[in-house]
C-alpha positions, 0 to 999 in steps of 0.5 A: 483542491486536487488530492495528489494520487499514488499508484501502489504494486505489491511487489513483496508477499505477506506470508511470513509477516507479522499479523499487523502488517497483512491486516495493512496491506488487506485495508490499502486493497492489496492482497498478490504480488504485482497487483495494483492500486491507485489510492487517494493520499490522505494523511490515514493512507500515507501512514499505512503506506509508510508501515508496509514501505518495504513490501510496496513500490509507490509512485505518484500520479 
């Protein structure tokens, strides 16, 4: 079975934001504006990606 992908960009800085969700977006490989990952959607992933959903642009592959 295919795992669906998603392309994530931070396109928001962590300064000011609460210790929780920069430990987030430090697990999810992200630490500057505008960089870019391609991350496996498993249900551990989708959940950190939906803590930090304003900080991200998301699309999928």
């Amino acid at each position: 079975m295919e795992h669906k992908k998603a392309k994530i960009t931070q396109v928001r800085s962590i300064i000011g934001r609460p210790e929780r969700q920069k430990r987030t977006m430090e697990a999810l490989g992200l630490s500057k504006i505008n960089q870019v990952k391609e991350v496996v959607l498993t249900p551990q992933v989708e959940g950190m990606i939906n803590k930090v959903k304003h900080l991200l642009l998301v699309e999928e592959i």
